[in-house]
C-alpha positions in Angstrom: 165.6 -13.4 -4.3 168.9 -12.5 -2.1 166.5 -10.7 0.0 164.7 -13.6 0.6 167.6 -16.4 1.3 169.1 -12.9 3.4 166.4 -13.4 5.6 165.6 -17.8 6.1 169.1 -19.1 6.1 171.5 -19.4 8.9 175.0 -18.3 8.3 176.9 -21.5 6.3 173.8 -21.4 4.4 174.3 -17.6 3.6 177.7 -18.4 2.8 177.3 -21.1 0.2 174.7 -19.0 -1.5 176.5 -16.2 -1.8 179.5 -18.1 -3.2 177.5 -19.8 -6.0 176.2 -16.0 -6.3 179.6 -14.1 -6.9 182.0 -16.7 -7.3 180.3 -19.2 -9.6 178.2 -16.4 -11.2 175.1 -18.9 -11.2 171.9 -16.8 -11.9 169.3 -15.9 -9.1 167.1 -18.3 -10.4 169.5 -20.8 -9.9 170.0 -19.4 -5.9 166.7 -19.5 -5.0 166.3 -22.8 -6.3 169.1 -23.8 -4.4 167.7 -22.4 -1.5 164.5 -23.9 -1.8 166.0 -27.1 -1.9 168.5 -26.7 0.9 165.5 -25.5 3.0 163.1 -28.3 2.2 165.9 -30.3 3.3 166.4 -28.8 6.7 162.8 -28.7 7.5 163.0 -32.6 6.5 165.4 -32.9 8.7 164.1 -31.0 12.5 160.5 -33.0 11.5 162.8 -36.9 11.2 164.8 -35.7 14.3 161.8 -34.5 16.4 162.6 -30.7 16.8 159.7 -29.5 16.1 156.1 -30.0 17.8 154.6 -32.8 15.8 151.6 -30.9 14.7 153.8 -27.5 13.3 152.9 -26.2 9.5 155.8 -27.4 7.5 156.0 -24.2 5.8 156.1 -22.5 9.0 159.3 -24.1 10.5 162.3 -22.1 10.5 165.8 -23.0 9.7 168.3 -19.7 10.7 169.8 -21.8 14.0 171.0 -24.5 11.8 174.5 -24.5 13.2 178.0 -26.4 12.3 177.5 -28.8 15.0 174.1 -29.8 13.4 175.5 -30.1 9.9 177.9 -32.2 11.5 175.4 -35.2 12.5 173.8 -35.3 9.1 174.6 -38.7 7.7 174.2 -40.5 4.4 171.0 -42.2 5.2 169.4 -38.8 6.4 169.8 -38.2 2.4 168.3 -41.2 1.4 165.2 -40.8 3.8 164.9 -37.4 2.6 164.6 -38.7 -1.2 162.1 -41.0 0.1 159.8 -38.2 2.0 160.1 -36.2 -1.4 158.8 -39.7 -3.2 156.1 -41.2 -0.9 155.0 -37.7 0.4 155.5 -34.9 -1.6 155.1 -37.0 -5.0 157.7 -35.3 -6.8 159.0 -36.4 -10.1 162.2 -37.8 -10.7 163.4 -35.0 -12.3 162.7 -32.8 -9.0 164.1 -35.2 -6.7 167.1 -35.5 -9.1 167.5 -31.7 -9.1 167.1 -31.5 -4.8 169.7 -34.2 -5.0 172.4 -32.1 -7.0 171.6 -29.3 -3.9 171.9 -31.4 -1.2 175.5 -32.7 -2.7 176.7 -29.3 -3.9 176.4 -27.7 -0.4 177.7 -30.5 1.6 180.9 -30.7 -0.7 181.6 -27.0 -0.3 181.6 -27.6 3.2 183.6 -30.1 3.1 186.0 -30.0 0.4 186.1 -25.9 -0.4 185.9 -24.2 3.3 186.9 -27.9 5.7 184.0 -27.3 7.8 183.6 -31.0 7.9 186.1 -33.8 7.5 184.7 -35.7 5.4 181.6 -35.2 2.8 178.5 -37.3 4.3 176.8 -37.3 1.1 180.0 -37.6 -1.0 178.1 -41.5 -2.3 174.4 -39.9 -2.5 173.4 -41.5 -5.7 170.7 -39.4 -7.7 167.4 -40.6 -8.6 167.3 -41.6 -12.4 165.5 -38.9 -14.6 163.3 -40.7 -17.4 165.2 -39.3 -20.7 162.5 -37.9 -22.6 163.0 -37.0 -26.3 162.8 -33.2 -27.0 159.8 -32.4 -28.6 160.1 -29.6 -31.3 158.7 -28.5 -34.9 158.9 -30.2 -38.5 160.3 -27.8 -41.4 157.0 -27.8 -42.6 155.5 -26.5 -39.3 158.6 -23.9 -38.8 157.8 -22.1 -42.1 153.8 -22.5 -41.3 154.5 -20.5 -37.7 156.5 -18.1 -39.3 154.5 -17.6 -42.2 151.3 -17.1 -39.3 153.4 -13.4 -38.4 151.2 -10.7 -38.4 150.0 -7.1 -37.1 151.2 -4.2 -36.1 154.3 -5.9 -34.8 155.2 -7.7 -37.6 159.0 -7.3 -38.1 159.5 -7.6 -34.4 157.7 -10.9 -34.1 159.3 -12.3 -37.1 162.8 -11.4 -36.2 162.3 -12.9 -33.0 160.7 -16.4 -34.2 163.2 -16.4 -36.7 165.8 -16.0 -34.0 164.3 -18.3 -32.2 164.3 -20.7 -35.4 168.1 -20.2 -36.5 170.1 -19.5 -33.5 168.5 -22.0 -30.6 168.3 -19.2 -28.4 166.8 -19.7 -24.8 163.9 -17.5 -24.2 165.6 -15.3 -20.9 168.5 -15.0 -23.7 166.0 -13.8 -26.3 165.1 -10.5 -23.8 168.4 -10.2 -22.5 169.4 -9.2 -26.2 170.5 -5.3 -26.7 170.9 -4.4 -30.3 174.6 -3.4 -29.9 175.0 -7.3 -29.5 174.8 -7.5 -33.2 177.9 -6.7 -34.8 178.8 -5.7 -38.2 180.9 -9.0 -39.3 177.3 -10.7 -38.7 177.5 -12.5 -35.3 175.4 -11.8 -32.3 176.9 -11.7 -28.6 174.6 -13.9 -26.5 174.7 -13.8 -22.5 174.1 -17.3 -21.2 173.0 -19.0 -18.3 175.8 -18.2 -15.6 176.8 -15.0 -17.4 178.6 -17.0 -20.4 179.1 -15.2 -23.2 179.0 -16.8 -26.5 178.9 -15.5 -30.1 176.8 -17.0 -32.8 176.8 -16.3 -36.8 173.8 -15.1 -37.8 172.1 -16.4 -41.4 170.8 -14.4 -44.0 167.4 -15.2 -42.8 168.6 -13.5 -39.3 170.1 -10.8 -41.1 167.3 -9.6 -43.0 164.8 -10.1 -40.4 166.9 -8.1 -37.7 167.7 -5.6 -40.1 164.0 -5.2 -41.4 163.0 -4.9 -37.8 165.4 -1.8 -36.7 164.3 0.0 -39.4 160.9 -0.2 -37.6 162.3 -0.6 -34.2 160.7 2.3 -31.9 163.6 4.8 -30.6 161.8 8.0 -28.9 160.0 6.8 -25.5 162.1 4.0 -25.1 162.7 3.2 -21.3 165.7 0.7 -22.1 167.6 2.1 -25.3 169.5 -0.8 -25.3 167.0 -3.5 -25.8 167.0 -4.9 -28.8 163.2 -6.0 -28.5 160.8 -3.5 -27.4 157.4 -3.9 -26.3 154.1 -1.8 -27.0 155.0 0.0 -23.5 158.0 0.8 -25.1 160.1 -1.2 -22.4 162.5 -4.2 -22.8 160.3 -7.1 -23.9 160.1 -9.8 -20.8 160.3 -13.6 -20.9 156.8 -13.5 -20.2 155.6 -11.2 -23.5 158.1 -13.3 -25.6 156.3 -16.4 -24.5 152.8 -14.7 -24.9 153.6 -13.6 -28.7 155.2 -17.2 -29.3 152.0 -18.7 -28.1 149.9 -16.7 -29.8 151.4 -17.8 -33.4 151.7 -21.5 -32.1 147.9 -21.1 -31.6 147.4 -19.8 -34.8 148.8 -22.5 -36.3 147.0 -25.0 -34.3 150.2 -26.1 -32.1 148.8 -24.5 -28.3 148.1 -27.4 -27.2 150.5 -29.9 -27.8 152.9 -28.9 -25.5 154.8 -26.3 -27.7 157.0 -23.5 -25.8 159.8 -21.1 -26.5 161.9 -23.9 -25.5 160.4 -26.4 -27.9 161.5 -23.7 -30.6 165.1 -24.2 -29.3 164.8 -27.9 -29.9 163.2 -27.1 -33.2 166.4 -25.0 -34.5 168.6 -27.9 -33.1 167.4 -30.7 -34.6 166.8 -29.0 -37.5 171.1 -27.8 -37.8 171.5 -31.5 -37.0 169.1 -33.4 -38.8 168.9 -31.4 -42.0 171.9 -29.0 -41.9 174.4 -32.1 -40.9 176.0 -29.8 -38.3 178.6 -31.6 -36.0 177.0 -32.0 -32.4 180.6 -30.4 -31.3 179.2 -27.5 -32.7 175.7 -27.9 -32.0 176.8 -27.6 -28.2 179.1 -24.5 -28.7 175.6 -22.7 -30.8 173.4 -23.7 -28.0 175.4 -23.1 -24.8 175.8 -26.2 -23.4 178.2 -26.9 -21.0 178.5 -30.8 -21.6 178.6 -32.6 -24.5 175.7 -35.4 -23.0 173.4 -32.6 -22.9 173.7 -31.9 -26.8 173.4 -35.5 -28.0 170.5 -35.9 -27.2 169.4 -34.9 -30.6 171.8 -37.2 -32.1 169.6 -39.9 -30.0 166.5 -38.3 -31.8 167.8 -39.6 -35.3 168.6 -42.9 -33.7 164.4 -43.0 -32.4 163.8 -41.8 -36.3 165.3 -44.0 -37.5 164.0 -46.8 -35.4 160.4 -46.0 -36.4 161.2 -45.6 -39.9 162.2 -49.5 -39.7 158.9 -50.1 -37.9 156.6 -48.3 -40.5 158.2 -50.7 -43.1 155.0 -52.6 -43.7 157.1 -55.9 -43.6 158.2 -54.9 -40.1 155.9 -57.7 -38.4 155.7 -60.4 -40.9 157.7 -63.4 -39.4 159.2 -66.1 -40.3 155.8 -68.3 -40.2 154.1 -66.1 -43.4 156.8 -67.9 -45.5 156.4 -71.2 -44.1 152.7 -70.7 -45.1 153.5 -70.1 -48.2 155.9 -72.8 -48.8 153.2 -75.5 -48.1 
């Protein structure tokens, strides 16, 4: 990925990426998505100002002689005709656009407000497109203990202790494979590494316990090529994201959940709503368990049992009988 941005970007662009890289710590993931973005932008931005021979490839147009002095004409309404190519064009979803949007504002206030490239920051009023706040979809009780009870095979204990992971701590997937097994300590909390490098530590459960502790006495060591994964594959390497998800989907399938939209992520809502809904856990804490920066991002289950409860009053069967059924009944 650094190879690639190494490569496109001209110089300031190279600079702000390697900042978020080193300095910020943000994942390279996260910089390539960045300088996707930044580069969609740019391209945008030599089609709108006729730079380019009407009839070039977008993907072929380049963007390494972006200078200062170009950076220096872009305005706020360049922004806002950008959003509206990515709309009316590209059809991306609000999300995306939203997402492009936070790029676009991030770069222009570092070079405005972190290295004074620019006096002022053009897009400093650049509003972001509304994302549609979707309800997290995740797993009942019921359907937890079914998926977990669907473990089988010759990896068994690995599977479980994984799901059940999955099930008690709300652990991202990329977390999941990051995991070494000397991140498991002996006062029975497990050292998680985070999006952006954040280390947090969460108590594990007896169900955790006795999973991960039924797994390592099965857990392969001779042949291993990463002795310090915790989760090893049948190639005896560090399990990916991609097996994890593969073995998660094949015990959603079991269970007849494939095609509903189920994920490794949905498992992470699952555990959450399932600490806040059943286990009465504060959302303060829910947040510190899950790794979320802001607080906004965590309530969102606490909006869940608000949409529960709202469709518990609907199913009331006296939900639409009005005021007229009694007047009917009076005469």
């Amino acid at each position: 990925m650094a190879v690639r941005f190494q490569d496109e970007a001209f110089p300031i662009l190279k600079e702000y990426l390697f900042y978020q890289q080193t300095i910020r710590q943000k994942s390279p993931k996260t910089i390539d998505e960045y300088f996707l973005d930044l580069r969609t932008f740019f391209r945008y931005m030599k089609i709108y100002r006729g730079l380019v021979p009407a009839d070039t490839e977008f993907d072929e147009i380049v963007i390494d002689d972006i200078d200062l002095d170009f950076l220096k004409t872009i305005e706020l309404n360049d922004a806002y005709e950008f959003m509206n190519y990515l709309l009316r064009e590209r059809e991306n979803s609000a999300a995306s656009r939203a997402r492009k949007c936070s790029s676009l504002k991030g770069f222009f206030k570092f070079l405005s407000v972190k290295k004074h490239y620019l006096d002022k920051d053009p897009l400093e009023e650049l509003e972001t497109p509304k994302k549609k706040k979707a309800l997290p979809k995740y797993l009942t009780l019921e359907q937890s203990l079914e998926l977990l009870n669907a473990v089988d095979g010759d990896n068994r204990d690995r599977d479980y202790a994984i799901l059940t992971l999955f099930l008690n701590c709300g652990l991202r997937v990329s977390e999941m494979a990051r995991l070494n097994y000397t991140d498991i300590r002996s006062d029975h909390t497990i050292r998680v590494l985070g999006k952006g490098n954040k280390e947090r530590i969460i108590y594990l459960n007896t169900a955790c316990i006795n999973a991960v502790n039924d797994y390592m006495r099965v857990r392969p060591v001779d042949g291993v090529k990463d002795k310090n994964a915790l989760f090893i594959s049948r190639n005896h390497r560090r399990m990916s994201v991609k097996t994890i998800q593969a073995m998660v989907y094949k015990y959603l399938e079991k269970i007849g959940l494939n095609a509903q939209g189920y994920s490794c992520h949905k498992l992470r809502h699952t555990a959450a709503t399932l600490m806040y809904q059943h286990g009465g856990v504060d959302v303060r804490v829910l947040k510190d368990v899950l790794g979320h920066e802001n607080l906004g991002t965590t309530e969102i289950y606490t909006h869940l049992s608000n949409e529960q409860m709202k469709n518990a009053a609907e199913a009331n069967p006296l939900s639409k009988v009005g005021t007229r059924a009694m007047k009917k009944k009076n005469n």
